[in-house]
N, C-alpha and C positions, 0 to 999 in steps of 0.2 A: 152603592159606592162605586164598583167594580163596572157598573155597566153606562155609567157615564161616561168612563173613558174613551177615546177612539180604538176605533179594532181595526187593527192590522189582518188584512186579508191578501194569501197569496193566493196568485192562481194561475194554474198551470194547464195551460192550452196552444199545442201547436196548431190550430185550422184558426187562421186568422181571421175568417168569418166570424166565425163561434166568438172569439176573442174580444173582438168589436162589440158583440152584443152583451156578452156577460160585463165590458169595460160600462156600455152605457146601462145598465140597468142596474150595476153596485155603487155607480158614479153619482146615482140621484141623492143617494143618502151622504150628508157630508159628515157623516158619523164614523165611515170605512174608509180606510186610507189602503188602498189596493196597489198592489205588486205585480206584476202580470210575467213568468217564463212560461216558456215557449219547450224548455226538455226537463227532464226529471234530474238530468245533473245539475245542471243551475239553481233549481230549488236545494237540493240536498248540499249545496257548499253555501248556502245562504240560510239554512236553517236556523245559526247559531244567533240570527235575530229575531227569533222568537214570536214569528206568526199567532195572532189568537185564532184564528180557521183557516184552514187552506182546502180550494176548491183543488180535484185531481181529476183530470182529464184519462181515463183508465187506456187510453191505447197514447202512446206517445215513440216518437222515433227512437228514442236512445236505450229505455229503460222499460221493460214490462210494471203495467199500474201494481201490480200485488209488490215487486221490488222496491217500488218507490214507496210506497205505503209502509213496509216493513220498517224502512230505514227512516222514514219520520216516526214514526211508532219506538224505531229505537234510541233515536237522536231527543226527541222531543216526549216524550210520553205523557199523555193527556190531552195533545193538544184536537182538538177535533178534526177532520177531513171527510169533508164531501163528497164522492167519488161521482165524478159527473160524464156519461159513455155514452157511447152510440148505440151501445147494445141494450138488448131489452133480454139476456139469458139472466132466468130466476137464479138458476145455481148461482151465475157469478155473484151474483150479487148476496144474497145469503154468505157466500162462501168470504168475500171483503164483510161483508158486517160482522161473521164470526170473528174473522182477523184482526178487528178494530176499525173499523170504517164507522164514523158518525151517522154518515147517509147514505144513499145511492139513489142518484137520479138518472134517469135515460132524459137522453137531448129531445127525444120523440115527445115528451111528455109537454106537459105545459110548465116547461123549465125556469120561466120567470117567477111565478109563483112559488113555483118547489124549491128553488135557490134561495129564495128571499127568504123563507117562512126556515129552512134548515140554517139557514146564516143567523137568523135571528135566534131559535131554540138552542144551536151551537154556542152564542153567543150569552144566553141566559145558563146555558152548564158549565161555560166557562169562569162566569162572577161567580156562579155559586162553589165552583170548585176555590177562587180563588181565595172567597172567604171563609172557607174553612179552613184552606191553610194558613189564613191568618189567623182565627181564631183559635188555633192549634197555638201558632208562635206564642200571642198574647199568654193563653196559658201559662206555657211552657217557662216565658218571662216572668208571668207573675206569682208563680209558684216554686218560682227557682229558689232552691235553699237559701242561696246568701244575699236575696232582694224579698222575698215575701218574709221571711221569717229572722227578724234583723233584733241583734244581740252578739258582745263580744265576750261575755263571762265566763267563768269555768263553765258553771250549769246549763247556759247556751249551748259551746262547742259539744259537752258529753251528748246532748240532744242532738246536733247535728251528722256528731259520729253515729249513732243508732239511726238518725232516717235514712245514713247514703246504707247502710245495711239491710234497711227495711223495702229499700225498694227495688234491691237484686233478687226478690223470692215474693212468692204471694204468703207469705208466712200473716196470720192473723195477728194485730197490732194493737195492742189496750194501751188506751190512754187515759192518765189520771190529772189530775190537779181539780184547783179551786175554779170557781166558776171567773172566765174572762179571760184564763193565761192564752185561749188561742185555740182547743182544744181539735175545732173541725178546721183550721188554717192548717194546722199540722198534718191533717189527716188528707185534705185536698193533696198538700205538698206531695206529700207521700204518692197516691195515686196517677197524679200530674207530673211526676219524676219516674213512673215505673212503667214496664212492657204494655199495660191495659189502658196507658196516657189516652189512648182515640173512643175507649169505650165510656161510655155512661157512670159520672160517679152519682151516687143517690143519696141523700143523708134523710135520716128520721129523727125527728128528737123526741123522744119516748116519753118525754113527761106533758108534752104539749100534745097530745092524743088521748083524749078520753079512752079509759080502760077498758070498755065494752066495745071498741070499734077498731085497737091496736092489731088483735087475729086476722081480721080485713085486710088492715093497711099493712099489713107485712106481707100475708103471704094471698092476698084478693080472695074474691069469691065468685061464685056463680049468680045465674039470675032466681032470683026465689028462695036464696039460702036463708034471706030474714027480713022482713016488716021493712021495704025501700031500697031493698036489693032490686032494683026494677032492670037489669043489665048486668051481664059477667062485667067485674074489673080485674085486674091483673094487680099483683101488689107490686110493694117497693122491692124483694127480691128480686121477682121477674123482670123489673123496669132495671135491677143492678145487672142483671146478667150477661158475664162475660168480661163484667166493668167492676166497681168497688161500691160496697152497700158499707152504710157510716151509721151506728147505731149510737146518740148520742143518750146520755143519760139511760143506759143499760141497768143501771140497779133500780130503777124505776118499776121493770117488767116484774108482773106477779109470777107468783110461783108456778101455777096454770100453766102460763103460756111457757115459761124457762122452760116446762118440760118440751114443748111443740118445738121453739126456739133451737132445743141442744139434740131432736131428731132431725130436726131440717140440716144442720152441719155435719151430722154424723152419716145421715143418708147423701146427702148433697140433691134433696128433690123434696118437693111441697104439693101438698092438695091443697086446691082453693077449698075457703069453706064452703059447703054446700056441697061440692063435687069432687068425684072419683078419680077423675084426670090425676096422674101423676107427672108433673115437670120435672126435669131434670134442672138441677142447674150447676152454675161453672162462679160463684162471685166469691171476691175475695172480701173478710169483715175486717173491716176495723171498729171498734167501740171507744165508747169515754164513758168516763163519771167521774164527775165530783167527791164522791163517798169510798170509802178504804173496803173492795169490795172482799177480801178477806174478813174483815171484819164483819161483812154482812154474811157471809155464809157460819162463821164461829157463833151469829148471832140467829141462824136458823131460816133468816130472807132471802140467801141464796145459795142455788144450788151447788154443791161441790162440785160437779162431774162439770158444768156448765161452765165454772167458774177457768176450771183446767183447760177444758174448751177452746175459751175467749182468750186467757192468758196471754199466749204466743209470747209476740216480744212486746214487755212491757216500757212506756215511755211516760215517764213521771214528769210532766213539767214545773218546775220551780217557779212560787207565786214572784211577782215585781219587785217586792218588799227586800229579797234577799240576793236581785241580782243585780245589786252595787252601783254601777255609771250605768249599767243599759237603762237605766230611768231613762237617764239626759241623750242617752244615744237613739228613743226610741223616741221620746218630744221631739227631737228635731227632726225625725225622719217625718212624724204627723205635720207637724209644720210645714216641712217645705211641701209635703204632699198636699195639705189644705191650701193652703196659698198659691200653688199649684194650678188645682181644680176652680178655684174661684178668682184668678185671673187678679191676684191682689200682689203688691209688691213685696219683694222677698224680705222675711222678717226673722228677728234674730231674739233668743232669749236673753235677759238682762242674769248679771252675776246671782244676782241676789232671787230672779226669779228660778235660776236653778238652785240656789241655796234650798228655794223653801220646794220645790219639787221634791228632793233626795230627804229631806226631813220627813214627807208625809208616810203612812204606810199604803197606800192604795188597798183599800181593802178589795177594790173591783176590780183591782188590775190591770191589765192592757190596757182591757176595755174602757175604764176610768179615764187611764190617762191619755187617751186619746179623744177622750171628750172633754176632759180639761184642755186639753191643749187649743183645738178648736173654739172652743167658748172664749178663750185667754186672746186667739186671735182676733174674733172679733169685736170682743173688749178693745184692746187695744188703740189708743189713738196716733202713735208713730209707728213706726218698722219696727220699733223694740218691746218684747213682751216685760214687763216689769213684773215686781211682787202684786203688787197690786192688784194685776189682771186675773192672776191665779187664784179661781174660786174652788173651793172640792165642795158637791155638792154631800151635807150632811144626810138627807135622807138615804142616798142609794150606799153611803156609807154605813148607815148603821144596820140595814136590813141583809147587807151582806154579813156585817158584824155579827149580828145576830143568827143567822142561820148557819153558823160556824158552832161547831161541837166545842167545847171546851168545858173544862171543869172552873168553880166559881175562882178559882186563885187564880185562873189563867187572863180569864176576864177580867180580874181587878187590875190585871197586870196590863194588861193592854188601854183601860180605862186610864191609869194613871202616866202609862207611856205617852199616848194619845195627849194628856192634856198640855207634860211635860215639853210635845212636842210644839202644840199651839203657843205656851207661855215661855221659849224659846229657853227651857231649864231652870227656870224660876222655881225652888223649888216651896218656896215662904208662899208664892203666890199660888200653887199648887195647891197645897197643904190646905190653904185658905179657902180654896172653890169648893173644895171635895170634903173640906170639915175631916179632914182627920190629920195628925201628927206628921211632921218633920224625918220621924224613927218609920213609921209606920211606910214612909214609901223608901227609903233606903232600904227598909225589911226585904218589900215585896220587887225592887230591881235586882237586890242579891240574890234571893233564893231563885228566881226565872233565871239568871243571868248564871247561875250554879246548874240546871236543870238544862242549859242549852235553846232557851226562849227568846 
C-alpha cells in the first residue's frame, strides 16, 4: 500500500558537483520526488514536511553531520538518513549508526549503487513501519469500548465500567456467559485498550483441541518428546509472552493438566514437554466459559485453588434476551456494517420487522443476530427489511436450546414461551399445538414469572 506512494527525498549537499550527480541518478526514478539543500539549517526549518529518507552530506559548512543527524532524529524520529561522506573513517561511521544513521556511505565507493539500493531498503522500512502503525490505529479503533463492543443498557454500561478497570492492571480476567454474548471480542477489547496493546494477543479455545495434544499446545514441546514430535515447538504461552494468552472454554481442561495449568501461573515459567528447559514468562490470562465454574468445582471437575487462580475480576456478560432495545441497537449497527462491506445501498428495518426482532429470544445470541440480520438483508428486495425477511434459523436454535442446563419445568417454560411467542399470544391456539390446557400454561408463566424466569 505504503510503497506505492512517491517518496519524498531530501538531500543535503553543499559540493555542487556531487549535487548534480546524486540530482541525476534519483531523478531516473519518477517514484522520488527530491529536494535538494545545500546547509544543515535549511533542511532542519524544513523538516516539519516530513521527508521519507533524507540523504546527509556528513561535512557541511554550517552544522557538524552528527548535529544535523541529532536534530532530525529529534524533530522527525524514525525517519531514515543516509549519511553520505568523503571519508572512509570506520569509527565515524560505526559511531552515526550507533546514533541512528540508516546508512553510511563513502563518496569513494561505487555510490550510485549504494544510494540507490539503501534508498530503496530505507524506503521498504519505511512502508513497513508505516503499516504497523496503521495497523496499531485499526486496532486500536476497532476495539475501542464504545465502537467494538456496542450496547446502551444497564447490563452493558456495568460491563463497560469493569473493562476501563481491567485494563489499568494486568489483573487475570474471567469471563462468563452463554455461548455467542461476545466472549473473546471482550477479551481482545480488553488487551487492545491496555499497556501490552503492541504485544501478541493469542487465544486457545480448549474444547477444539483434542485432549491428548492440549499439554503441547499450551506450553510446546521438544523434538522426540512423542510419536511426530519431529521438531521443538513453542506453545501458546511462549507465542503470548509479554502480550495476553485468552484461554477460552477453561472448564473443558482435565483435571491432569489444571494441576500443570495452576503451577505454570503460580511459578510464572513452563517446561516444554519432553524437555528440561525452564522459560520464564511475563503473560497476562484472561479465560471464558460458558459453565458456572463454581459449580464445577462444588461438583468435583474443578480445581479450587485453580479456580481462585483464574478468578481475578470476574465479567459476567448478560445473554441478548435480557438486554431490552440493544436487540434493535445492535441490528442496525450489523446492518449498516453489512451493507457497508458489500457495497449495497443503505437499508433500514421495517416497524414491524423490529417488532418481531425484540419478541424472539436469540438463543445464540449476538452471534444469532448478526446472522439474522445479514440473511434478512440479503433477502431483502428494497432498502427496507420487513417481517418477512426475518428468518431464525430453527436448527442452531434448538441445539443451543438444548445444551443449556435446565430443570424439566424450566424447559416446559421456555417451550411454551417460545410458541407463545411465534403464535403472537394466542393462547387457544397454543393450548392447541402443545395438546395441553388453557390453566396449564397460565400455571407454568406464573410460577417462572414468581421464580424470576
Amino acid at each position: 500500500m505504503y510503497e506505492k506512494d512517491p517518496v519524498r527525498i531530501f538531500v543535503v549537499e553543499d559540493d555542487p558537483a556531487y549535487s548534480r550527480f546524486l540530482r541525476y541518478v534519483l531523478e531516473l526514478n519518477p517514484d522520488y520526488e527530491t529536494t535538494f539543500y545545500t546547509t544543515g539549517q535549511d533542511l532542519i526549518i524544513n523538516l516539519h514536511r516530513k521527508p521519507d529518507v533524507i540523504t546527509l552530506d556528513y561535512t557541511l559548512p554550517d552544522l557538524a553531520g552528527e548535529k544535523v543527524l541529532e536534530s532530525i532524529l529529534a524533530t522527525n524520529p524514525g525517519t531514515p538518513v543516509i549519511v553520505v561522506s568523503a571519508q572512509e573513517k570506520i569509527g565515524t561511521a560505526v559511531e552515526l549508526l550507533k546514533r541512528g544513521a540508516f546508512d553510511y556511505i563513502s563518496k569513494a565507493e561505487d555510490a550510485e549503487n549504494r544510494i540507490l539500493n539503501s534508498i530503496q531498503n530505507a524506503r521498504k522500512q519505511r512502508s513497513m513501519s508505516r503499516e504497523i502503525d496503521h495497523l496499531r490505529q485499526e486496532l486500536n479503533v476497532k476495539y475501542d469500548f464504545g465502537k467494538s463492543i456496542i450496547g446502551s443498557s444497564d447490563a452493558m454500561q456495568k460491563i463497560f465500567s469493569l473493562l476501563a478497570k481491567a485494563v489499568k492492571t494486568n489483573i487475570t480476567v474471567s469471563i462468563s456467559g452463554e455461548t455467542g454474548t461476545g466472549k473473546e471480542l471482550i477479551a481482545k477489547a480488553i488487551h487492545y485498550n491496555s499497556p501490552c496493546k503492541a504485544e501478541p494477543f493469542v487465544a486457545v479455545n480448549l474444547a477444539a483441541v483434542p485432549k491428548d495434544l492440549i499439554e503441547s499446545e499450551l506450553f510446546g514441546h521438544e523434538k522426540g518428546a512423542f510419536t511426530g514430535a519431529n521438531q521443538r515447538r513453542i506453545g501458546k504461552f511462549e507465542e503470548a509472552d509479554n502480550g495476553t494468552i485468552f484461554l477460552d472454554e477453561i472448564g473443558e481442561l482435565d483435571l491432569g493438566l489444571q494441576s500443570k495449568l495452576l503451577r505454570v501461573l503460580q511459578e510464572r515459567e513452563l517446561t516444554r514437554v519432553g524437555g528440561n528447559e525452564v522459560v520464564k514468562l511475563n503473560v497476562r490470562v484472561i479465560t471464558a466459559s460458558n459453565r458456572n465454574l463454581l459449580d464445577e468445582v462444588r461438583a468435583g471437575s474443578f480445581r479450587e485453588d485453580l479456580y481462585y487462580r483464574l478468578i481475578g475480576l470476574p465479567v459476567h456478560l448478560t445473554p441478548l434476551r435480557e438486554r431490552g432495545q440493544d436487540v434493535l441497537v445492535l441490528a442496525k449497527y450489523f446492518l449498516d456494517q453489512f451493507v457497508k462491506d458489500n457495497q449495497m445501498p443503505k437499508m433500514r428495518l421495517s416497524n414491524e420487522a423490529q417488532e418481531k426482532l425484540m419478541r424472539y429470544p436469540f438463543p445464540g445470541n449476538v452471534r444469532e443476530l448478526k446472522s439474522v440480520i445479514e440473511l434478512a438483508a440479503v433477502l431483502a428486495d428494497e432498502t427496507e427489511i420487513t417481517a418477512d425477511n426475518i428468518s431464525f434459523n430453527p436448527v442452531s436454535g434448538d441445539r443451543a436450546f438444548l445444551m443449556e442446563e435446565m430443570t424439566l419445568q424450566e424447559y416446559t417454560y421456555r417451550i411454551i414461551r417460545s410458541y407463545l411467542i411465534k403464535y403472537e399470544n394466542n393462547v387457544l391456539e397454543v393450548a392447541r399445538r402443545l395438546d395441553i390446557g388453557k390453566s396449564s400454561i397460565y400455571r407454568y408463566l406464573k410460577e417462572m414469572e414468581q421464580r424470576g424466569i
